[in-house]
C-alpha positions as a Python dict, from the first residue, in 0.01 Angstrom:
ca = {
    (1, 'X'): (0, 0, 0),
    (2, 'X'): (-208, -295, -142),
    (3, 'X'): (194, -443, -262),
    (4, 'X'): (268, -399, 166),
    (5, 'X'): (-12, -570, 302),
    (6, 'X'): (0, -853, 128),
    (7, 'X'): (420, -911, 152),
    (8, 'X'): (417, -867, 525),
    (9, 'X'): (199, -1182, 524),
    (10, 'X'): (364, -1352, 270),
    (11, 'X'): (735, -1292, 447),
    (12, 'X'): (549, -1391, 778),
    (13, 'X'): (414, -1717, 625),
    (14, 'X'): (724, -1796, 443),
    (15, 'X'): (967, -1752, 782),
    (16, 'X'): (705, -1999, 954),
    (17, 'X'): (766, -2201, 707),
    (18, 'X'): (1119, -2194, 725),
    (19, 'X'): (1146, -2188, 1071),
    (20, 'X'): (927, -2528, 1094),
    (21, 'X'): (1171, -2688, 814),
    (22, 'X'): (1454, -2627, 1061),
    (23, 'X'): (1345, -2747, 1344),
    (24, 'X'): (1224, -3043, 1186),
    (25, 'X'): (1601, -3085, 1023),
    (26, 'X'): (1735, -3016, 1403),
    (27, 'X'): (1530, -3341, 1526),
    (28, 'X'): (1656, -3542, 1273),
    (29, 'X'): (2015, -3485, 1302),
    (30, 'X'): (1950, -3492, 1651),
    (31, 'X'): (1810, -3862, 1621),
    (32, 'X'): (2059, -3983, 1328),
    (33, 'X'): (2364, -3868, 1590),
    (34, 'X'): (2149, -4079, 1885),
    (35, 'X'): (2143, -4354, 1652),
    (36, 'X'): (2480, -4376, 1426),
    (37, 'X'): (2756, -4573, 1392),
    (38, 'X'): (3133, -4394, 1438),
    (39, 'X'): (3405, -4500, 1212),
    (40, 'X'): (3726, -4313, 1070),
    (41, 'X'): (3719, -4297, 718),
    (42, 'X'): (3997, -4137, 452),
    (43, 'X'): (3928, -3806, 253),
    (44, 'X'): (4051, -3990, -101),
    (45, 'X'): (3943, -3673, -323),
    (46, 'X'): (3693, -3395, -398),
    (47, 'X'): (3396, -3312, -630),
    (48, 'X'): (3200, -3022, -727),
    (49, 'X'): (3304, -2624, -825),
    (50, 'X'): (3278, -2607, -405),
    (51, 'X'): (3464, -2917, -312),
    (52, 'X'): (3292, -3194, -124),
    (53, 'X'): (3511, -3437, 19),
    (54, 'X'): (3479, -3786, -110),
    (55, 'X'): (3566, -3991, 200),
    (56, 'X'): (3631, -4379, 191),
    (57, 'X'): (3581, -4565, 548),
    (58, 'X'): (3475, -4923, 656),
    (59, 'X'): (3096, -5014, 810),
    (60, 'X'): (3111, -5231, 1093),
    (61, 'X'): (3073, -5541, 869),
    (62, 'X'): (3396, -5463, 742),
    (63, 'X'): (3293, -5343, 369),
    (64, 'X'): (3447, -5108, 210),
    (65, 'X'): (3192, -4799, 180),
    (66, 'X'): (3274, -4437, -1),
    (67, 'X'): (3054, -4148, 17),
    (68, 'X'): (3090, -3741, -115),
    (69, 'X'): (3009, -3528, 171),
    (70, 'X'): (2654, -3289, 115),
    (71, 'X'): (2897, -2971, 227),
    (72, 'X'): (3223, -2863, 84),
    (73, 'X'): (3405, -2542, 157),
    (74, 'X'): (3658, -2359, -52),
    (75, 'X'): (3928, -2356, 34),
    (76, 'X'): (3870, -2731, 136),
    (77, 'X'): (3807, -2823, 499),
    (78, 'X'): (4047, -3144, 553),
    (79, 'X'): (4350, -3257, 301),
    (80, 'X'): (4336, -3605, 78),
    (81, 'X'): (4502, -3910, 309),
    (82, 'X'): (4352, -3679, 632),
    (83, 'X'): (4137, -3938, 847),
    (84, 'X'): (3797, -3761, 947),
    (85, 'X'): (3549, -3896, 1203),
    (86, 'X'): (3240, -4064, 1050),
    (87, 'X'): (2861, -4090, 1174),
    (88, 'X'): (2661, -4302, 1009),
    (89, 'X'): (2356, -4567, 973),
    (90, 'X'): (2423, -4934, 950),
    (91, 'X'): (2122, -4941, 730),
    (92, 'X'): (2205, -4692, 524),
    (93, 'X'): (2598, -4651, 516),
    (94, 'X'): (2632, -4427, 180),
    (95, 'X'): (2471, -4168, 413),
    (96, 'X'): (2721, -4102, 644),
    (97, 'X'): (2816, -3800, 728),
    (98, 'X'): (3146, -3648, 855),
    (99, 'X'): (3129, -3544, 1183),
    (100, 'X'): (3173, -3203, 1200),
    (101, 'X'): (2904, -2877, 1240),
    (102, 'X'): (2800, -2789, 943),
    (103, 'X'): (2809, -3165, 766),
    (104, 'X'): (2554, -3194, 1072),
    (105, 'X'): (2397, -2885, 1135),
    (106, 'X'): (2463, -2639, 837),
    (107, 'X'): (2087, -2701, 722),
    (108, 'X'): (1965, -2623, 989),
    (109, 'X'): (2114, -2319, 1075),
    (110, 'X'): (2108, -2169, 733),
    (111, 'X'): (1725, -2292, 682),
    (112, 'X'): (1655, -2143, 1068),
    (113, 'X'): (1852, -1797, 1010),
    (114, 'X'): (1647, -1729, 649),
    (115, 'X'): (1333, -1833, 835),
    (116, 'X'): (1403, -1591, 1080),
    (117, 'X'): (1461, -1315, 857),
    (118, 'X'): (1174, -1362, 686),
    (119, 'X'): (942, -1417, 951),
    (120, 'X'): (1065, -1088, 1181),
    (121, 'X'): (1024, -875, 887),
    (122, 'X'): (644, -1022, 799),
    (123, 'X'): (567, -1014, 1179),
    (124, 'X'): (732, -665, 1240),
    (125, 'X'): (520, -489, 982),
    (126, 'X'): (217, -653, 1127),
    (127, 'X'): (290, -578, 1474),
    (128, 'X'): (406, -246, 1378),
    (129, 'X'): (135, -165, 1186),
    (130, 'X'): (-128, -232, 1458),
    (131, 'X'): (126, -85, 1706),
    (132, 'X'): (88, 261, 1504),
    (133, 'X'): (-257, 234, 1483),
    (134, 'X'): (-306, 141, 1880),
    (135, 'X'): (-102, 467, 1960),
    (136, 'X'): (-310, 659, 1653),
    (137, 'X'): (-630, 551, 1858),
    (138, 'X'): (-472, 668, 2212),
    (139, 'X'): (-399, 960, 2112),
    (140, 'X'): (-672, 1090, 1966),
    (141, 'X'): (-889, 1005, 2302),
    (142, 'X'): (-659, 1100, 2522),
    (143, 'X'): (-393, 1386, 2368),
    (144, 'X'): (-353, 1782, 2332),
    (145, 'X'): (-483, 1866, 1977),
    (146, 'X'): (-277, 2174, 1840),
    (147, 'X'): (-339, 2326, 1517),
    (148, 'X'): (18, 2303, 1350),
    (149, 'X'): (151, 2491, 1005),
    (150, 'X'): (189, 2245, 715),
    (151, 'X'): (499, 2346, 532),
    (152, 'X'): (590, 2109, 269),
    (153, 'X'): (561, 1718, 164),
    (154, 'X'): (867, 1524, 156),
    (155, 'X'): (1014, 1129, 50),
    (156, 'X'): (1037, 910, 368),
    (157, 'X'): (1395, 810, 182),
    (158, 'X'): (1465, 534, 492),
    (159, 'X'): (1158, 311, 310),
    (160, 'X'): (1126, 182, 7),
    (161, 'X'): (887, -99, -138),
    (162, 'X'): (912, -159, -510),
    (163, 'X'): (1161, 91, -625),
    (164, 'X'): (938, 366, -449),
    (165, 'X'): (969, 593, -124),
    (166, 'X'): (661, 679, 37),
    (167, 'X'): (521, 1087, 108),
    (168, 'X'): (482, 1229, 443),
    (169, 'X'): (335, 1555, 551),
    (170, 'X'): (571, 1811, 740),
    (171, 'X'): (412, 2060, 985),
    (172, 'X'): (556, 2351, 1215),
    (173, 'X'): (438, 2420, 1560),
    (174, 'X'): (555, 2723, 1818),
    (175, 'X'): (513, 2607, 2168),
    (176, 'X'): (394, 2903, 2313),
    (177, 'X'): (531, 2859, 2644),
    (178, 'X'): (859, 2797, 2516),
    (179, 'X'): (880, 2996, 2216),
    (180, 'X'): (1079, 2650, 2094),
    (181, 'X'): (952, 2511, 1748),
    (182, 'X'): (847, 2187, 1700),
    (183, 'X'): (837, 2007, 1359),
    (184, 'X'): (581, 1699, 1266),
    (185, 'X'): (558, 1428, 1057),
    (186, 'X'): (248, 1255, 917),
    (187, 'X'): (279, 860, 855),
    (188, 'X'): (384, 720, 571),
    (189, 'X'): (171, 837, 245),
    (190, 'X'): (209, 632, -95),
    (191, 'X'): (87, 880, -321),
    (192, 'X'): (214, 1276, -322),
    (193, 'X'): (-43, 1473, -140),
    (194, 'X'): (121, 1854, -247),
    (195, 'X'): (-152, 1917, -455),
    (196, 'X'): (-390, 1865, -176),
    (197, 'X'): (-299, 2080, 98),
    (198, 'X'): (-247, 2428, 51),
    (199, 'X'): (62, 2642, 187),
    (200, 'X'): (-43, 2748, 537),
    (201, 'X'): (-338, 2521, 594),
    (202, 'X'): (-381, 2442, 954),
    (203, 'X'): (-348, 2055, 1062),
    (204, 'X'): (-431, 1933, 1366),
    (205, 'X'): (-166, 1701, 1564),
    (206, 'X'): (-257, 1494, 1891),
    (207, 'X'): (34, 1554, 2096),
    (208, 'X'): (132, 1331, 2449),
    (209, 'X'): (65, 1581, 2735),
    (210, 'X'): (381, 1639, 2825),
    (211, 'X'): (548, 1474, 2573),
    (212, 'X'): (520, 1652, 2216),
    (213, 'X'): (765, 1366, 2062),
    (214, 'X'): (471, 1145, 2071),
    (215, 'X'): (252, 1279, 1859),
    (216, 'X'): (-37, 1190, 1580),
    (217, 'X'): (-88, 1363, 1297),
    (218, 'X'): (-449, 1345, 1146),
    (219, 'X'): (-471, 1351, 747),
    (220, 'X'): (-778, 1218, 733),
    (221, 'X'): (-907, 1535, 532),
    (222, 'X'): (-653, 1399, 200),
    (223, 'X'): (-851, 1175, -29),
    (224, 'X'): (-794, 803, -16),
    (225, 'X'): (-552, 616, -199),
    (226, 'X'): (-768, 337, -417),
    (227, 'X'): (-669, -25, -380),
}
């Protein structure tokens, strides 16, 4: 639990982080573009185990300038003797960059869609988490408490945080009304309570009026996990 509440932060943290490094990269590609030079230049050859173009083109001075792209693609993007459009900076020529999306805007993207990741799974286990416990809160104030049959613990096998599944408390209910039977589930447990609720012990569930999908199960009689 302790392992939870401090990743959620850490994933949120590190997405903002992310996120701020990529739009920071999307202003200045957006400002070298507002600002370059265009010239053709020559793909003469390739380097690296993913090739980057090596690309030979003439600044507006007339020299003779050759630069290896910071992208490559395998199989290669353009063939040796293709002529590729060129963006660069007078001041800095042996910076240029083809002009094409991801020479321009691969960093950006890639930095922005990691960031994202990271920052919707931090931020949707925080929200979530307060989320549960705002509807925990409701519905003890305002829902129908029913005494419901516990009848066995079980792995929550959808989550998993270090190698290990979480517990969570199953209860029966017969709607009296309806004769139908309704089955529970406490929230998510990270130590095996079996040994702490006998077979048949009652456990009270706050139930939606109306709706017994939305529901709260109170455990608050199992001991406390220690941090």
């Amino acid at each position: 639990m302790k392992t939870i509440a401090i990743l959620k932060y850490v994933f949120a943290l590190i997405g903002a982080v992310l996120l701020i490094a990529a739009v920071y990269s999307y202003r200045e590609t957006r400002t070298f573009i507002e600002t370059a030079a265009r010239a053709t230049g020559t793909v003469i050859g390739y380097s690296g185990n993913r090739p980057r173009p090596i690309v030979r083109f003439e600044d507006e001075r007339g020299a003779q300038v050759q630069f290896t792209s910071s992208t490559g693609s395998s199989p290669p993007r353009y063939r040796i003797g293709e002529a590729v459009s060129i963006l660069y900076q007078p001041s800095a020529p042996y910076d240029a960059k083809t002009e094409d999306f991801f020479s321009l805007w691969g960093g950006s993207v890639i930095v922005g869609g990691i960031g994202s990741v990271f920052f919707l799974i931090g931020a949707g286990i925080i929200v979530g988490g307060r989320l549960q416990n705002q509807r925990a809160a409701r519905l003890r104030s305002t829902g129908v408490p029913i005494q419901t049959e516990f009848q066995s613990v079980e792995l929550n096998t959808f989550l998993q945080v270090n190698g290990r599944h979480p517990f969570r408390v199953i209860t029966h209910w017969q709607d009296p009304a309806t004769s139908l039977i309704h089955v529970f589930h406490s929230n998510n447990l990270w130590f095996d309570p079996t040994q702490h609720v006998e077979r048949g012990r009652r456990i009270t569930v706050y139930v939606e009026p109306g709706n017994p999908k939305r529901y709260f199960m109170d455990v608050s009689f199992l001991p406390q996990l220690a941090e």
